[in-house]
Every structure is written in structure tokens, then in C-alpha cells.
PDB file of N, H, CA, C and O in Angstrom:
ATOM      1  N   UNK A   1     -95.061 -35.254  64.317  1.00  0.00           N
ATOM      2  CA  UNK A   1     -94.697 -36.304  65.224  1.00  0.00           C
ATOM      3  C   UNK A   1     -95.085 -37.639  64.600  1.00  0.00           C
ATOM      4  O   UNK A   1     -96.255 -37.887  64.308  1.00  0.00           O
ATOM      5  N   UNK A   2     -93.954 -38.606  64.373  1.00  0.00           N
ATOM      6  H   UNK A   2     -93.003 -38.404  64.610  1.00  0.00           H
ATOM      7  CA  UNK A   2     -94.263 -39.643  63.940  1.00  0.00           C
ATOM      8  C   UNK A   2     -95.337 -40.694  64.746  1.00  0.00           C
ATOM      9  O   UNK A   2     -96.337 -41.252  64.295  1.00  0.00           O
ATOM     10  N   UNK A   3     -94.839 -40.738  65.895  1.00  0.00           N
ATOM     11  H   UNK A   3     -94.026 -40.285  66.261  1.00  0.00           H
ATOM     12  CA  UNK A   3     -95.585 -41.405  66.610  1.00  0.00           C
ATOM     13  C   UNK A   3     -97.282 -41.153  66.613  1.00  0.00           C
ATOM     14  O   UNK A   3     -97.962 -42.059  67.094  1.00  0.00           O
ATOM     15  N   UNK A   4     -97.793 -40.250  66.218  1.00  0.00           N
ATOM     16  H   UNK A   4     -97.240 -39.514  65.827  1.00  0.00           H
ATOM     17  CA  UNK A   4     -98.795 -39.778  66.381  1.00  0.00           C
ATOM     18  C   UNK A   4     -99.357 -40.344  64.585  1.00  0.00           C
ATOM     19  O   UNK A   4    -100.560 -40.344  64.324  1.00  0.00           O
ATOM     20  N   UNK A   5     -98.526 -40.693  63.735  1.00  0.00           N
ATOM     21  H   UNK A   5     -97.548 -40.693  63.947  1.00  0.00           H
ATOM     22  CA  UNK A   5     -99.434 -41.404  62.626  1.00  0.00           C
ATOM     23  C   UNK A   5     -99.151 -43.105  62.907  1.00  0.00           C
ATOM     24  O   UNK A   5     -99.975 -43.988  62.671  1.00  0.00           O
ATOM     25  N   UNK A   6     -97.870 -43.293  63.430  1.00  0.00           N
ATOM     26  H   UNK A   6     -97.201 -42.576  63.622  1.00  0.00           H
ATOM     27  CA  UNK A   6     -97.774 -45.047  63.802  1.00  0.00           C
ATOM     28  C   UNK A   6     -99.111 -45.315  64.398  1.00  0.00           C
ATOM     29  O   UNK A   6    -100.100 -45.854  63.900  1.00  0.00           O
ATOM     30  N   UNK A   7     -98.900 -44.785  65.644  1.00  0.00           N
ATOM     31  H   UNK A   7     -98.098 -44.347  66.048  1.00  0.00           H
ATOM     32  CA  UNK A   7     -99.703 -45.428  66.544  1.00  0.00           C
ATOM     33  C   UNK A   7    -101.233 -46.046  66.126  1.00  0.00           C
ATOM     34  O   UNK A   7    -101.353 -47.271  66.132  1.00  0.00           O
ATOM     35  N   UNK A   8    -102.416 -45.190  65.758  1.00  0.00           N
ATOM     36  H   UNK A   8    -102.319 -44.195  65.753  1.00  0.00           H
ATOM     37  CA  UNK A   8    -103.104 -45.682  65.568  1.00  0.00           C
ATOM     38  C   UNK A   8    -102.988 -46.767  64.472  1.00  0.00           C
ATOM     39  O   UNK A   8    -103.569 -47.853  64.475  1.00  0.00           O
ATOM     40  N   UNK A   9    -102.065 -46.249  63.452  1.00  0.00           N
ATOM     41  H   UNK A   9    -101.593 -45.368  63.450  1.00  0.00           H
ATOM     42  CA  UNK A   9    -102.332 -47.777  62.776  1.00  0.00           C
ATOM     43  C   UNK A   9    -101.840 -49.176  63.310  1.00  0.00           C
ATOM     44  O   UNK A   9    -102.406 -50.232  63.029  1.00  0.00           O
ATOM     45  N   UNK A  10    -100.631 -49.061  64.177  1.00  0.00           N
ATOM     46  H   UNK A  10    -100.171 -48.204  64.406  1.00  0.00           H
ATOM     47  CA  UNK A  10    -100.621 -50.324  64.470  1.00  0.00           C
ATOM     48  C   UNK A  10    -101.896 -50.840  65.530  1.00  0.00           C
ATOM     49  O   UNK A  10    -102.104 -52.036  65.731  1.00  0.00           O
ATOM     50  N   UNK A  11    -102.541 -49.970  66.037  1.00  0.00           N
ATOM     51  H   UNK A  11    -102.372 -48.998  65.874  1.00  0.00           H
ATOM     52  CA  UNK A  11    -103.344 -50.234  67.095  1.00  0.00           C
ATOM     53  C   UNK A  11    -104.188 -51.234  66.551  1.00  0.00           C
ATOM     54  O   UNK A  11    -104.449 -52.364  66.966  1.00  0.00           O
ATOM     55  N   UNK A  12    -104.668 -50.449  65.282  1.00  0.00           N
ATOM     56  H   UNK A  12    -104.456 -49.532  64.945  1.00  0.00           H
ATOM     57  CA  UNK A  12    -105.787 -50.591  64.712  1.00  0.00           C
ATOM     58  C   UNK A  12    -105.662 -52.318  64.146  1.00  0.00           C
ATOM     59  O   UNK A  12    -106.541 -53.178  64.193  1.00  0.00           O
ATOM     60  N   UNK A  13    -104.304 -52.427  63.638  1.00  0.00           N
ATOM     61  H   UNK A  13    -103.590 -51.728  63.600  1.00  0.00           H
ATOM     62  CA  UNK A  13    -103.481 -53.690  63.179  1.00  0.00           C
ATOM     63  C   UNK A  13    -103.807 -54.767  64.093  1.00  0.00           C
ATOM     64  O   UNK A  13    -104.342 -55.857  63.890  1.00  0.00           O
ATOM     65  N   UNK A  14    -103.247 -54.070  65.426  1.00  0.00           N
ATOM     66  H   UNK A  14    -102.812 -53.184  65.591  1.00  0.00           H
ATOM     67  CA  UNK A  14    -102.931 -55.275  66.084  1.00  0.00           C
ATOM     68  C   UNK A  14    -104.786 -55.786  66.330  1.00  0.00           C
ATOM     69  O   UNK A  14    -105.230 -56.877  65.975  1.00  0.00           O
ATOM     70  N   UNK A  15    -105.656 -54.612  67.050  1.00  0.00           N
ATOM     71  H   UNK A  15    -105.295 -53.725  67.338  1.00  0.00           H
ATOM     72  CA  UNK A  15    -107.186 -54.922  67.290  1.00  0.00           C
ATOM     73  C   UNK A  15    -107.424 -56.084  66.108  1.00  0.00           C
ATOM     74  O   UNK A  15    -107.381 -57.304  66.267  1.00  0.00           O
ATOM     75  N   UNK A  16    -107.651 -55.442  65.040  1.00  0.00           N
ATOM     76  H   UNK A  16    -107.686 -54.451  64.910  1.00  0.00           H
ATOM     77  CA  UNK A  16    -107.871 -56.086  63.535  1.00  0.00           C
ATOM     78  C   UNK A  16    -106.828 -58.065  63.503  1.00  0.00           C
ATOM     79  O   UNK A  16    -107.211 -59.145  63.053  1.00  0.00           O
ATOM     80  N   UNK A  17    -106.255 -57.890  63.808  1.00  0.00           N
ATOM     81  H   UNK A  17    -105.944 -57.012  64.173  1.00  0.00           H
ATOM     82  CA  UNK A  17    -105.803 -59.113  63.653  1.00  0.00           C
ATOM     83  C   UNK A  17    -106.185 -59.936  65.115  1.00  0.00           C
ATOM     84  O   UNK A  17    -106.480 -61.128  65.026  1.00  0.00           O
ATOM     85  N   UNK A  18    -106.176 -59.491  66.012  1.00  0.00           N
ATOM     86  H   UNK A  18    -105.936 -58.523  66.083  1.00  0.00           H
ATOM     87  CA  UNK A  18    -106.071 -60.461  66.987  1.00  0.00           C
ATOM     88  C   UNK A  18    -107.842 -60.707  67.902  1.00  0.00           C
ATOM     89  O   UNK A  18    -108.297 -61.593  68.625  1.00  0.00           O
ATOM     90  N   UNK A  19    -108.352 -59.465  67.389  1.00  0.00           N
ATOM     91  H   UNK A  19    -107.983 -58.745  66.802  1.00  0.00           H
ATOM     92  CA  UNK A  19    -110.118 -58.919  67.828  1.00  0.00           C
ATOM     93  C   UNK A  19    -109.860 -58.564  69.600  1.00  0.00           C
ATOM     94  O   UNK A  19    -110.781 -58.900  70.344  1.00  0.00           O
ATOM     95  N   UNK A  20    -108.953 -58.078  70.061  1.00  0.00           N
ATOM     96  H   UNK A  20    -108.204 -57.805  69.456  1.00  0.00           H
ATOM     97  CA  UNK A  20    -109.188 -57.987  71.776  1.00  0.00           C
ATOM     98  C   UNK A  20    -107.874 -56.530  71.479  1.00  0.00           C
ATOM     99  O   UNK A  20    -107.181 -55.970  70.630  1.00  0.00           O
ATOM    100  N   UNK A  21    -108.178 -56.552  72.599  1.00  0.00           N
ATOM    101  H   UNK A  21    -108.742 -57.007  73.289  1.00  0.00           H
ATOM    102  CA  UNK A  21    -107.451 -54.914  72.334  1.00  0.00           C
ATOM    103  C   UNK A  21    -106.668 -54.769  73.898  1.00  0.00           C
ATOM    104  O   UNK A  21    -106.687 -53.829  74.692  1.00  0.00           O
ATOM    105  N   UNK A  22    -105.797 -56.471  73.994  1.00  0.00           N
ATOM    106  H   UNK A  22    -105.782 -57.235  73.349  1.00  0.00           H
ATOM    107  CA  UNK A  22    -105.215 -56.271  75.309  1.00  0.00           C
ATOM    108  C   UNK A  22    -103.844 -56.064  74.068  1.00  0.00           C
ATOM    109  O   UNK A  22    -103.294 -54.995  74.333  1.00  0.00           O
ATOM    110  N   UNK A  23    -103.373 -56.535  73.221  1.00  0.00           N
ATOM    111  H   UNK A  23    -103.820 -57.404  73.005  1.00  0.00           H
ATOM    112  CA  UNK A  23    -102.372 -56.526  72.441  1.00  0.00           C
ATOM    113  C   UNK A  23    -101.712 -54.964  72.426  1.00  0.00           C
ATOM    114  O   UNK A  23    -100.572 -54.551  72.635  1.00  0.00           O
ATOM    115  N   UNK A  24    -102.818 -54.387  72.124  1.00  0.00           N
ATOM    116  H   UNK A  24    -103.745 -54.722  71.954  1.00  0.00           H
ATOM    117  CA  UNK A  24    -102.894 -52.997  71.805  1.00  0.00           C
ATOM    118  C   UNK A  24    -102.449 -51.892  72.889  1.00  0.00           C
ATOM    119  O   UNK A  24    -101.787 -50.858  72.802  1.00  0.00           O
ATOM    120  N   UNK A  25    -103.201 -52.662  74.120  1.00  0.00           N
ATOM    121  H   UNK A  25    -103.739 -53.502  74.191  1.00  0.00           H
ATOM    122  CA  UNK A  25    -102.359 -52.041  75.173  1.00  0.00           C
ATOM    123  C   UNK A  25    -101.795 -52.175  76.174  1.00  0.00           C
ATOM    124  O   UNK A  25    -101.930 -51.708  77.305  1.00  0.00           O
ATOM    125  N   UNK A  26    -100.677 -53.318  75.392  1.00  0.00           N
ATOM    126  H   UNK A  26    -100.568 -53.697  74.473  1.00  0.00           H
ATOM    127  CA  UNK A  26     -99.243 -53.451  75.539  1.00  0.00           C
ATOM    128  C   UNK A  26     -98.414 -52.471  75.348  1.00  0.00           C
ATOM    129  O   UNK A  26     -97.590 -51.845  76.015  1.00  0.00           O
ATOM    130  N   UNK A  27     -99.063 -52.481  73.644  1.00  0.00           N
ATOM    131  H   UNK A  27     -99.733 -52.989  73.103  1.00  0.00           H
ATOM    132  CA  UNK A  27     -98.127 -51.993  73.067  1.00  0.00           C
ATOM    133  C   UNK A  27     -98.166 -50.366  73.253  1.00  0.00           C
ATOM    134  O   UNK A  27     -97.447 -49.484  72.782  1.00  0.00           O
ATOM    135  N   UNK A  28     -99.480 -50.317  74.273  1.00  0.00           N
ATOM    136  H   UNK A  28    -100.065 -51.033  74.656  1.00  0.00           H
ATOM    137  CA  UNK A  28     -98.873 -48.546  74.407  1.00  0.00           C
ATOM    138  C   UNK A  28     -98.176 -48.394  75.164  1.00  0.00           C
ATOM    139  O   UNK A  28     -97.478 -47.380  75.135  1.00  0.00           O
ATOM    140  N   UNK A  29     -98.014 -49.592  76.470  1.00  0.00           N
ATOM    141  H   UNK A  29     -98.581 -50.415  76.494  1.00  0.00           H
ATOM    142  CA  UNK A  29     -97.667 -49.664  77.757  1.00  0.00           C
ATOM    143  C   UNK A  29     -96.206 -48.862  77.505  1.00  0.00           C
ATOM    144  O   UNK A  29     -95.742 -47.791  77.896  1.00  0.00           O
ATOM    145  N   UNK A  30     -95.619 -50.218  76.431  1.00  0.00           N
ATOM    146  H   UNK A  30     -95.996 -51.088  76.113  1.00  0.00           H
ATOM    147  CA  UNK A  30     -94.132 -50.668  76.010  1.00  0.00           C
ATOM    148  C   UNK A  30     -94.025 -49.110  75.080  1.00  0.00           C
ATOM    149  O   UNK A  30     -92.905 -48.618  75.215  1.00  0.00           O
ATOM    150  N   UNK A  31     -94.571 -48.622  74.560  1.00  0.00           N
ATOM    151  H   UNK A  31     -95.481 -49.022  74.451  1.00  0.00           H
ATOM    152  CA  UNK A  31     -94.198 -47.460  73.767  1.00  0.00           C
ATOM    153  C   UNK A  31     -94.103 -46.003  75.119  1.00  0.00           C
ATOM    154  O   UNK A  31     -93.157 -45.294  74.778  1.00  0.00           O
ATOM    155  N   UNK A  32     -94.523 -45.643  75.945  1.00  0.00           N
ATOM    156  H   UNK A  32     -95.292 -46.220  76.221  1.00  0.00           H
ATOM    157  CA  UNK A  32     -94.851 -45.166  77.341  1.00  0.00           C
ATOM    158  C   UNK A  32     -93.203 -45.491  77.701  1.00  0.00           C
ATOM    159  O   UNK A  32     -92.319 -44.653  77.518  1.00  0.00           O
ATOM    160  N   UNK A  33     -92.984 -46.722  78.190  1.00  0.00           N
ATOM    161  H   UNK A  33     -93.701 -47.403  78.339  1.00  0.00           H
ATOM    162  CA  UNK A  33     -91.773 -47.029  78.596  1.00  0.00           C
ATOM    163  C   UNK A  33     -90.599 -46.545  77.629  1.00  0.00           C
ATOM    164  O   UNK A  33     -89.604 -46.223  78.278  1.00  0.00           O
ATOM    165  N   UNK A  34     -90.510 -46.463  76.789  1.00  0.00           N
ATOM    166  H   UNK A  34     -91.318 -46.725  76.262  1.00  0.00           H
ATOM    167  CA  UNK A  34     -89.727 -46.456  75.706  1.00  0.00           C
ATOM    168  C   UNK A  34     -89.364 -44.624  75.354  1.00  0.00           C
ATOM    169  O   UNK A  34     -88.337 -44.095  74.929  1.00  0.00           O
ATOM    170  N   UNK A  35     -90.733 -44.023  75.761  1.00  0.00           N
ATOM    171  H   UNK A  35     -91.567 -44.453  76.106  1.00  0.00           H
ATOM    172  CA  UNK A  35     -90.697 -42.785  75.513  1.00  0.00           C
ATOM    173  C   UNK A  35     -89.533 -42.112  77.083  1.00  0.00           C
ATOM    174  O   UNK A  35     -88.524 -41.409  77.143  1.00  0.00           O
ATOM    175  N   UNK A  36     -90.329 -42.759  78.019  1.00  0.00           N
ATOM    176  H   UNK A  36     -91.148 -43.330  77.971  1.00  0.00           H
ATOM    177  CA  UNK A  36     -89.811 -42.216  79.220  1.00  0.00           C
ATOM    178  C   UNK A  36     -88.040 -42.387  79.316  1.00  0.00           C
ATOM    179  O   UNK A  36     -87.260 -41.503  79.670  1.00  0.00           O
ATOM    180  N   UNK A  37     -87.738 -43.603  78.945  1.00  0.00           N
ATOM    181  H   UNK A  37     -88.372 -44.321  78.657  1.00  0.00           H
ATOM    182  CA  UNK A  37     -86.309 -44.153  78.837  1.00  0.00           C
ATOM    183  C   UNK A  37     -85.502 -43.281  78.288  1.00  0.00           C
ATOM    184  O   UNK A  37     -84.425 -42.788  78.623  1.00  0.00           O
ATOM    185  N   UNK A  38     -86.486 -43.129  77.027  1.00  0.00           N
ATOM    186  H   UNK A  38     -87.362 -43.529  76.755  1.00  0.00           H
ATOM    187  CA  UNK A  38     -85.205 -41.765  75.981  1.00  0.00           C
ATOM    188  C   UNK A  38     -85.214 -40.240  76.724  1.00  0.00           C
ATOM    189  O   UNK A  38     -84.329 -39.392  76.619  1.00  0.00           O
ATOM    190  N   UNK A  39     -86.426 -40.140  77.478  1.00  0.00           N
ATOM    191  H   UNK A  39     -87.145 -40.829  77.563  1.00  0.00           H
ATOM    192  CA  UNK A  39     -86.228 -39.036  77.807  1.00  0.00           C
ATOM    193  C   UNK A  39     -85.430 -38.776  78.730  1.00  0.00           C
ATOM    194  O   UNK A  39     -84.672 -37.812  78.625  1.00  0.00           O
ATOM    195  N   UNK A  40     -85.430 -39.484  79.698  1.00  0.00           N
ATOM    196  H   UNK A  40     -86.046 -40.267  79.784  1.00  0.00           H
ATOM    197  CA  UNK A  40     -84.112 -40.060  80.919  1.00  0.00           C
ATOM    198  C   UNK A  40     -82.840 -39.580  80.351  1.00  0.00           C
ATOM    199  O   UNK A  40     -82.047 -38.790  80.862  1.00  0.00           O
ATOM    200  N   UNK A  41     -82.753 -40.319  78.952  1.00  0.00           N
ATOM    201  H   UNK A  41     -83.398 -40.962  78.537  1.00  0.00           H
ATOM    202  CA  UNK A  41     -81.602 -40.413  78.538  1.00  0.00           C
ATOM    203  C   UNK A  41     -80.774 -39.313  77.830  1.00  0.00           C
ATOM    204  O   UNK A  41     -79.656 -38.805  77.924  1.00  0.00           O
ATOM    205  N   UNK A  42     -81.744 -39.217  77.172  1.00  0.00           N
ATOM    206  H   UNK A  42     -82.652 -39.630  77.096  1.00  0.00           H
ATOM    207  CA  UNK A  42     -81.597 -38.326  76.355  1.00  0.00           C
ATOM    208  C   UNK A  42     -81.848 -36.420  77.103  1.00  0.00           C
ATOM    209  O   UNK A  42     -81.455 -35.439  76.472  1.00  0.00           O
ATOM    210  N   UNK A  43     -82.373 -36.341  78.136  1.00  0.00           N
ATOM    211  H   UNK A  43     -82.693 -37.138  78.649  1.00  0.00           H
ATOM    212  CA  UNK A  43     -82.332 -34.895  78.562  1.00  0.00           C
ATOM    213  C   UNK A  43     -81.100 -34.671  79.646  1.00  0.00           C
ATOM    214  O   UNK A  43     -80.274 -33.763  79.746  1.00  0.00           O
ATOM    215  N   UNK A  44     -81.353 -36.043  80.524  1.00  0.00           N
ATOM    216  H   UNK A  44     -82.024 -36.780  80.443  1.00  0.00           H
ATOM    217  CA  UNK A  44     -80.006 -35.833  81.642  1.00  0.00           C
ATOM    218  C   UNK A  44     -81.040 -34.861  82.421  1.00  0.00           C
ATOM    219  O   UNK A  44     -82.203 -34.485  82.278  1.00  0.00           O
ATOM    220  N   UNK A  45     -79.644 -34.605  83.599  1.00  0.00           N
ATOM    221  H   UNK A  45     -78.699 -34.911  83.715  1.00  0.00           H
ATOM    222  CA  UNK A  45     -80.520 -33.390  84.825  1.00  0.00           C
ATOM    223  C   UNK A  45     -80.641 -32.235  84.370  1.00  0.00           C
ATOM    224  O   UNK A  45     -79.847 -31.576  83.698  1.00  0.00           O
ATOM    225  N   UNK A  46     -81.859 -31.939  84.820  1.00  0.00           N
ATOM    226  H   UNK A  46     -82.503 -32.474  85.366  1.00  0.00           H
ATOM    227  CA  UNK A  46     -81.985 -30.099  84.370  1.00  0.00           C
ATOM    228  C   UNK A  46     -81.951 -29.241  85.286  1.00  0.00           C
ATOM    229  O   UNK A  46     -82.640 -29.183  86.305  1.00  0.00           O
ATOM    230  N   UNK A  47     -80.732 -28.220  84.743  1.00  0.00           N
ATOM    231  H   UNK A  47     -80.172 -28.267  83.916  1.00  0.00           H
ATOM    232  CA  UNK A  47     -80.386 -27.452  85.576  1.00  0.00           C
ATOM    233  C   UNK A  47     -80.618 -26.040  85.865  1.00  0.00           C
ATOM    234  O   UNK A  47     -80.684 -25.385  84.825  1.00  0.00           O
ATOM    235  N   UNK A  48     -80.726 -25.534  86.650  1.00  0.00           N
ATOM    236  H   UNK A  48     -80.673 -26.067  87.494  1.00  0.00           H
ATOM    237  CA  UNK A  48     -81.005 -23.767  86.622  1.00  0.00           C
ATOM    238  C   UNK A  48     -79.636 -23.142  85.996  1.00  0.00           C
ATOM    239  O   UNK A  48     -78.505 -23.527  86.291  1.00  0.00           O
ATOM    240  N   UNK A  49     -79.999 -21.955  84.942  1.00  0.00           N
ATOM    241  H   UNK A  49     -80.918 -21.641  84.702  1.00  0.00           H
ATOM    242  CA  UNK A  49     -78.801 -21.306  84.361  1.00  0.00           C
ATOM    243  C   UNK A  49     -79.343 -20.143  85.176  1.00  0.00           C
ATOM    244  O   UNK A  49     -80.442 -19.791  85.604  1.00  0.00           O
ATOM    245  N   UNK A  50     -77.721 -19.572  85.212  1.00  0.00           N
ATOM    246  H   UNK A  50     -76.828 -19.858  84.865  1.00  0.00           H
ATOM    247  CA  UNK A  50     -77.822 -18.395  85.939  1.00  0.00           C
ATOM    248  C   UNK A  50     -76.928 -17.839  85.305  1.00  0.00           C
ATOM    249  O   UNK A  50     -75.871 -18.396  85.010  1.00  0.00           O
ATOM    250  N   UNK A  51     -77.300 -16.380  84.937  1.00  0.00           N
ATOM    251  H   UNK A  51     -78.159 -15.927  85.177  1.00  0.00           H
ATOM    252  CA  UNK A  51     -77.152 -15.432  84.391  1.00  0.00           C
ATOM    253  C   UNK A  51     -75.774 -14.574  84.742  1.00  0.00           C
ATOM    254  O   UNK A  51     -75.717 -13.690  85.597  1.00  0.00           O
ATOM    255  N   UNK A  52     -75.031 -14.875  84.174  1.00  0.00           N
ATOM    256  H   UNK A  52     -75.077 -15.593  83.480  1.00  0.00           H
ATOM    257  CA  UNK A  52     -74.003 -13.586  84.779  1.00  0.00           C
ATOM    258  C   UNK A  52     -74.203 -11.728  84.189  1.00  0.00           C
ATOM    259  O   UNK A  52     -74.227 -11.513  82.977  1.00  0.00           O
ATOM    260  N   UNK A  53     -74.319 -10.646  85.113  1.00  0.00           N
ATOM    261  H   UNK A  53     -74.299 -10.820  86.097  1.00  0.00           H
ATOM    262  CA  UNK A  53     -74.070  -9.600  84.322  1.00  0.00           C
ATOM    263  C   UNK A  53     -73.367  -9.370  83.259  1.00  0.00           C
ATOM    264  O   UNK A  53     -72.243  -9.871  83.303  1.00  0.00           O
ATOM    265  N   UNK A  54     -73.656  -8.722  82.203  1.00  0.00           N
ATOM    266  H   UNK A  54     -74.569  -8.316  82.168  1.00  0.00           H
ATOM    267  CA  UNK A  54     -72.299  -8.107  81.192  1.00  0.00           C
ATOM    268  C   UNK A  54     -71.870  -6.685  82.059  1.00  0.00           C
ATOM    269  O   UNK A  54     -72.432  -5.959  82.878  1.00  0.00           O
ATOM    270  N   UNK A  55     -70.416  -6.733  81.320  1.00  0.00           N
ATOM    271  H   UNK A  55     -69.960  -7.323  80.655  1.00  0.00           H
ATOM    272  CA  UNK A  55     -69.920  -5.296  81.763  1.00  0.00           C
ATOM    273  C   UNK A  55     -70.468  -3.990  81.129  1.00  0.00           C
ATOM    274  O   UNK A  55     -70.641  -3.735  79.937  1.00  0.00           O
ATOM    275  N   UNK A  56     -70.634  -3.443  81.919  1.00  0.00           N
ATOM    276  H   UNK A  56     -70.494  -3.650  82.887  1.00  0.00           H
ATOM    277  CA  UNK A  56     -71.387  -2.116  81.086  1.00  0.00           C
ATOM    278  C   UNK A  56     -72.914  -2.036  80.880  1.00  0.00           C
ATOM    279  O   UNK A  56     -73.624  -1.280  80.217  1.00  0.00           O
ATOM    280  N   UNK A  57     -73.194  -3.210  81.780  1.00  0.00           N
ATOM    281  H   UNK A  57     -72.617  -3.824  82.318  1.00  0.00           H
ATOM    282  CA  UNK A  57     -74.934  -3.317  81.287  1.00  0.00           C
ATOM    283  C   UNK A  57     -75.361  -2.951  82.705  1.00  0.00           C
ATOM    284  O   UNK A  57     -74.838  -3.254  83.778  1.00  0.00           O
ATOM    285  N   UNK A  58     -76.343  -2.290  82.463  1.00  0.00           N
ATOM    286  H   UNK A  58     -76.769  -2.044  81.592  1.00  0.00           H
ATOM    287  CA  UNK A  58     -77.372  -1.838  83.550  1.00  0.00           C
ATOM    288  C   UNK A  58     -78.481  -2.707  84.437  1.00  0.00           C
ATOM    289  O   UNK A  58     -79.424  -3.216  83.831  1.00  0.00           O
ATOM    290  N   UNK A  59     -78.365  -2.865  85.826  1.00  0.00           N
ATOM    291  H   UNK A  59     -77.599  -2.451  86.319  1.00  0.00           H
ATOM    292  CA  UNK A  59     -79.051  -3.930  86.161  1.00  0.00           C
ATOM    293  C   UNK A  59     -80.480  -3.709  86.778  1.00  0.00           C
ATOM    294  O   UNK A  59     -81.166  -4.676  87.109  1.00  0.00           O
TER     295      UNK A  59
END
């Protein structure tokens, strides 16, 4: 998972450059949002599959 080597370094970036660590969590806020969005998007509704018998199969 990429996200899982970004993250701390930019964290670490942003702490390191700015010394307060509200920057930092922004930017998880905005990464949170970003995750949820694609997942929205990207999964759609989930639905129950239902199974039809085969012919000849034993139930």
C-alpha cells in the first residue's frame, strides 16, 4: 500500500518544515476524504448475489 510509505513522510515533511502538526492533520483529514470519495465511487451499491441452482446439482 502506497499510502502507507507516503504518509509518514509527508507528515514528517510537513511537522519538519512548519514545527506544529496542525498542517499534518489536515492533511490526513483531506487524505480520509479522498479515500472515502473513491470508495463511493469507485465500489457503487453492494449488492446481495443470489445463487441460482445448476441443473442436475443436488441441493
Amino acid at each position: 500500500n502506497i499510502s502507507g510509505i507516503v504518509t509518514p513522510i509527508a507528515i514528517g515533511y510537513i511537522v519538519g518544515t512548519t514545527g506544529s502538526f496542525n498542517g499534518a492533520l489536515i492533511y490526513v483529514g483531506v487524505h480520509a476524504l479522498v479515500a472515502i470519495i473513491s470508495y463511493l465511487v469507485l465500489v457503487g451499491d453492494i449488492k446481495r448475489i443470489e445463487l441460482k441452482p445448476v441443473a442436475g446439482q443436488l441441493s
